[in-house]
N, C-alpha and C positions, 0 to 999 in steps of 0.2 A: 751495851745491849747484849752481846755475847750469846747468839745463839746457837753456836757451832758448840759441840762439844766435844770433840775429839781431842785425845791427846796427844800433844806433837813435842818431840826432846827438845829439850834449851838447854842453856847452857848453866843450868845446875846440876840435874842431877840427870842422863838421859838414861841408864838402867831404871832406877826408881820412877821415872815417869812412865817408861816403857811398860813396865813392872803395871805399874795403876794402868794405864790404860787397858792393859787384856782382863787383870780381875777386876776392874767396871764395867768393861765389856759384857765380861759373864755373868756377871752378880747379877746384871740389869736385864739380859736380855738367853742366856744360858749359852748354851751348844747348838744351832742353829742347821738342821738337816736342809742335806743340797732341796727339798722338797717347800721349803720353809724362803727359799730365795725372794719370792715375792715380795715377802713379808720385810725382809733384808733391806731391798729395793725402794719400800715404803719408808720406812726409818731414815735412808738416805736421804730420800725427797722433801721428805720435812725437814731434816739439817737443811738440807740446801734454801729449802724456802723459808726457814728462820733470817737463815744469811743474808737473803733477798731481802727481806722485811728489816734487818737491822738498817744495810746500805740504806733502804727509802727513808725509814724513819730519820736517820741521820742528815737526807736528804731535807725531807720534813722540816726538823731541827733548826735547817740553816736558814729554810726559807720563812720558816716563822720569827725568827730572830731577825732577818733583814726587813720583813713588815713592820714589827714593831718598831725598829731605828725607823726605816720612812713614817713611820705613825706621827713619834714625836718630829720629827723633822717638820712636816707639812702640818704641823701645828701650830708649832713654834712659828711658820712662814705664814702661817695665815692672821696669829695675831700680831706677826709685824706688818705685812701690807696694812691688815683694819687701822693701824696705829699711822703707818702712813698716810693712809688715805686722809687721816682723821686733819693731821699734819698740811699736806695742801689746801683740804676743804678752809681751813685758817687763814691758810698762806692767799687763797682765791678771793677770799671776804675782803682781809687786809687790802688788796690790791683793788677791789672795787671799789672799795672808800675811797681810797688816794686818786684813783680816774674820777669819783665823782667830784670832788672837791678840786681839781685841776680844771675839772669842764667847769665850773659854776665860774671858779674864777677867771678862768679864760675867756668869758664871755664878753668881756671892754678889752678895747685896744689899752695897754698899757701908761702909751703917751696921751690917750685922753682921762685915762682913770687918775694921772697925778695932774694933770691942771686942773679938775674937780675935786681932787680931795683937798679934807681940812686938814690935813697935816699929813704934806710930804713925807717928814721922815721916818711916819707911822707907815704910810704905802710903800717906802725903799722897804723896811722889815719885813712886810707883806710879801713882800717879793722875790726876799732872800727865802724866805721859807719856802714859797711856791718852790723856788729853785731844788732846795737839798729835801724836799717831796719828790721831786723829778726826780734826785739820783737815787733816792730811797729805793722809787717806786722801779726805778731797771734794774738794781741789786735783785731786789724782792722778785722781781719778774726772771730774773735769771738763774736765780735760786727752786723757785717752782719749778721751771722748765728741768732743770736738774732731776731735783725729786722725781718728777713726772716718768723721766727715764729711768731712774732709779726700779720705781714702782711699778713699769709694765717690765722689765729685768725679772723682777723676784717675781711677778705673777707668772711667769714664762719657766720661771723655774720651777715656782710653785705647781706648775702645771706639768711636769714632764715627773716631777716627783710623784703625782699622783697616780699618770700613769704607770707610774713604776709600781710603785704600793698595789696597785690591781695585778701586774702582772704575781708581783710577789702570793699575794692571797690567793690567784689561779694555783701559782705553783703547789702552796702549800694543799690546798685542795685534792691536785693532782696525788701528790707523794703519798697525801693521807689515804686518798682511792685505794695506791698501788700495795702500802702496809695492810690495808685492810684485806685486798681480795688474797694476796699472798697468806698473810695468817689467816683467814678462813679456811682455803685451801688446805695449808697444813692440818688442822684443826678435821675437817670434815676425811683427810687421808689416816688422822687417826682413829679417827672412828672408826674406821673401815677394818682397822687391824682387830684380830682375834684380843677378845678381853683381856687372857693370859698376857700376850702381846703388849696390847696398850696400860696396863697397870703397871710391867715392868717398864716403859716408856715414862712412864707418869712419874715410878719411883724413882728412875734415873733422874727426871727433871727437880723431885724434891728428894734430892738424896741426904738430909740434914749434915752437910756441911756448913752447921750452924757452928758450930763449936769452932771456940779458938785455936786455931792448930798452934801447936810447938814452936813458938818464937822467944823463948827461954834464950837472956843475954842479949835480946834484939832491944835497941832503945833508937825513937825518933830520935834525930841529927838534932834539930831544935824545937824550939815551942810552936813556930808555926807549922809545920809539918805534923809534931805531935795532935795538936789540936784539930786538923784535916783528917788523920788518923781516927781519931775518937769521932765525929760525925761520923763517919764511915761505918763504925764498928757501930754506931745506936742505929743504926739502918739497917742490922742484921735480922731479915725475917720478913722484911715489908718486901711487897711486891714489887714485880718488873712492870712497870705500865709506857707502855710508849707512847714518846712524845714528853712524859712526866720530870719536873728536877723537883721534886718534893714538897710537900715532907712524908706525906701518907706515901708515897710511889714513885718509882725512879726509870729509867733508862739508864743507856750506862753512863754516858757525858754528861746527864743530867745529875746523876750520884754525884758523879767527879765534880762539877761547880758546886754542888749544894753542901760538899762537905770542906771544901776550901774556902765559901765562903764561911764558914764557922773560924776562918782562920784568918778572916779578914781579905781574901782574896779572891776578886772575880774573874773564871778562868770564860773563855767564851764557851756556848755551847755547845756544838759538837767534838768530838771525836778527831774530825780532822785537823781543826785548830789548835785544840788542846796540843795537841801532837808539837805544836810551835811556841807552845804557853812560858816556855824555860828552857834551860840546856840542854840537850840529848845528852844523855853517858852511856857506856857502854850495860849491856845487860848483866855480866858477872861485879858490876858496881852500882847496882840496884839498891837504893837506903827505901825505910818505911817510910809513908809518905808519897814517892814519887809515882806517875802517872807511867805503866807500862800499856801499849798503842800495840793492837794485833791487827793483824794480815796485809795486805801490801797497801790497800785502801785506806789503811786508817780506818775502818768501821767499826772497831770494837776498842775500849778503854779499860783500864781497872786499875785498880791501885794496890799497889805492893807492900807487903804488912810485915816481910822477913821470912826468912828460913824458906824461899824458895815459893811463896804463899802469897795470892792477891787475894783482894777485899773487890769484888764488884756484881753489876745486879745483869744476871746471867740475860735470860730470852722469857717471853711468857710463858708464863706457869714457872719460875721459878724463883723464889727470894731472892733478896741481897744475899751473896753468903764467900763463904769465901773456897779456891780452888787453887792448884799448884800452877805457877806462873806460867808452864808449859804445855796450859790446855789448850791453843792453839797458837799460828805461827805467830810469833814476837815480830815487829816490826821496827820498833824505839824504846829507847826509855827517855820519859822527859822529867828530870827535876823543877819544879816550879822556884 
C-alpha cells in the first residue's frame, strides 16, 4: 500500500536517494515560505493518515482472510454433521427393527415354544439367530452411542467456529470504518489546501514513474521469479484500491500475491506474512523478484525489479509504478 512517501537512504545508494528526495521535494511542492507552514503541516497530516489507513487496511486484509478460512471451515462442518446426522438416523431405524423383531419373538417362553414346534431343529436355528441379533444389536447400539458423541463434538465445534466467523466479519467491518474515516479525512485536508498546493500534491502522487527505470544487465534468478516480475510489470498503471488483489486494482500485498500467483505461487495476504513467505537476505543482496517489507510493522510490501528499483502500488491516488527501493525505512527483504 505504500502511502508514506518520503525518502529514506538504504543501503544502495544514500547520496543518490538523498539527491531525489530534495529535488521531489521541490519539483512537487517548490520553496515553501516560513508563512506557508500550515500548509507544510497539512501535507504531513495526510502522509501520516495515508500510513494510518495502510496499517487498517492491512489489518482489514488479515481479518478478511481469516473469514473466509472460517467460511469454508463451517461448511465443510456443517455438511459433515448433515451426513452424520443422516448416518445415525440409519443406524436408529436399523436398531428399531432388531428391538421389534426380538419383542415379537420374545414373546413364548423358549422351553414351551420347542415342545410345540414342528421341528425342533428348525426352532434351535431360530434361536441361534435371535442370539447373534442380540450381539448385532449391542455392536450397533454401541456404535451409535459413539457417533452420537462424535456428532454433538463437531456441532460444539461447529459452534464456536461460527462464533468466531462473526467476530472475524465485526473486525473486518471495524478496520473498514477506520480505512474509510482516515482516507476521508486525508482527502477532505486536501482539499483544504491552496489549489496551487494540492495539484502539486496530486502531481507528486502521479508522478509517471511509469517508465521502466535502468535495469540494463539485471536478469530474474529463475523462471519463477521472472514470471512474478512480469505480473507485476502488466500492472503498471492500474490503481491503488484497498483491500484489492486484482486484476483491475491492487493494494500492495495484494499486488504481491497476484503477481506470484502468475508464478504458480500463493503468498498469504498481507504484508506481514508475506514478510515470512521465504528467506530474509540481507538488502545489498536484493535479486528481482524478491519481496522488500518497509517500516518496522511490516505495513508496507514491494517488489524489487534491480538497480536499486521496486515495482509496487503506492497509496490512493496513485498507480502501480515503480520507485527507488529507499523511499522509506526497509525493514527485510524476503526471497520467496
Amino acid at each position: 500500500m505504500g502511502f508514506h512517501r518520503r525518502l529514506v537512504p538504504s543501503g544502495f545508494d544514500r547520496g543518490a536517494v538523498a539527491l531525489c528526495m530534495l529535488s521531489a521535494a521541490a519539483a512537487a511542492f517548490g520553496a515553501v515560505p516560513a508563512s506557508a507552514a500550515p500548509h507544510t503541516d497539512t501535507r504531513a497530516e495526510v502522509d501520516r493518515l495515508y500510513t494510518e489507513a495502510e496499517r487498517a487496511t492491512q489489518a482489514y486484509d488479515r481479518a478478511g482472510e481469516r473469514a473466509g478460512v472460517l467460511r469454508r471451515e463451517v461448511g465443510l462442518a456443517q455438511d459433515h454433521i448433515a451426513r452424520q446426522q443422516e448416518r445415525i438416523n440409519t443406524m436408529r431405524e436399523a436398531l428399531g427393527s432388531l428391538a421389534g423383531a426380538q419383542y415379537r419373538s420374545g414373546g413364548i417362553d423358549p422351553t414351551v415354544a420347542l415342545l410345540f414346534s414342528d421341528d425342533p431343529a428348525d426352532y434351535l436355528d431360530k434361536a441361534s439367530t435371535l442370539d447373534r441379533i442380540g450381539a448385532r444389536q449391542a455392536a450397533e447400539l454401541k456404535e451409535l452411542r459413539s457417533a452420537l458423541r462424535q456428532l454433538a463434538q463437531e456441532r460444539s465445534e461447529a459452534a464456536g467456529k461460527l462464533a468466531e466467523l462473526e467476530k472475524s466479519r465485526t473486525a473486518v467491518a471495524t478496520h473498514k470504518r477506520t480505512v474509510e474515516q482516515k482516507l476521508a479525512k486525508a482527502r477532505r485536508l486536501l482539499n483544504s489546501l491552496p489549489n496551487e498546493q494540492r495539484a502539486a500534491y496530486e502531481r507528486a502522487s502521479r508522478d509517471g514513474r511509469l517508465h521502466f527505470p535502468d535495469v540494463s544487465g539485471v536478469v530474474a534468478p529463475d523462471a519463477r521469479s521472472a514470471s512474478a516480475l512480469a505480473a507485476a510489470r502488466s500492472a503498471l498503471g492500474r490503481p491503488y484500491v484497498w483491500g484489492a488483489n486484482g486484476p483491475s486494482g491492487f493494494d500492495c500485498s495484494g499486488l504481491m500475491q497476484w503477481s506470484y500467483e502468475h508464478a504458480g505461487i500463493q503468498l498469504p495476504r498481507t504484508s506481514q506474512e508475506q514478510r515470512y513467505a521465504g528467506r530474509q537476505v540481507p538488502l545489498s543482496q536484493a535479486r528481482p523478484g524478491d519481496l522488500v517489507v518497509y517500516r518496522s510493522d511490516a505495513s508496507h510490501v514491494a517488489m524489487y525489479v534491480g538497480n536499486g528499483q521496486v515495482i509496487h502500488a503506492p497509496y490512493p491516488g496513485a498507480a502501480v509504478r515503480y520507485d527507488p527501493v529507499g523511499m522509506m525505512p526497509v525493514s527485510s527483504v524476503t526471497r520467496v
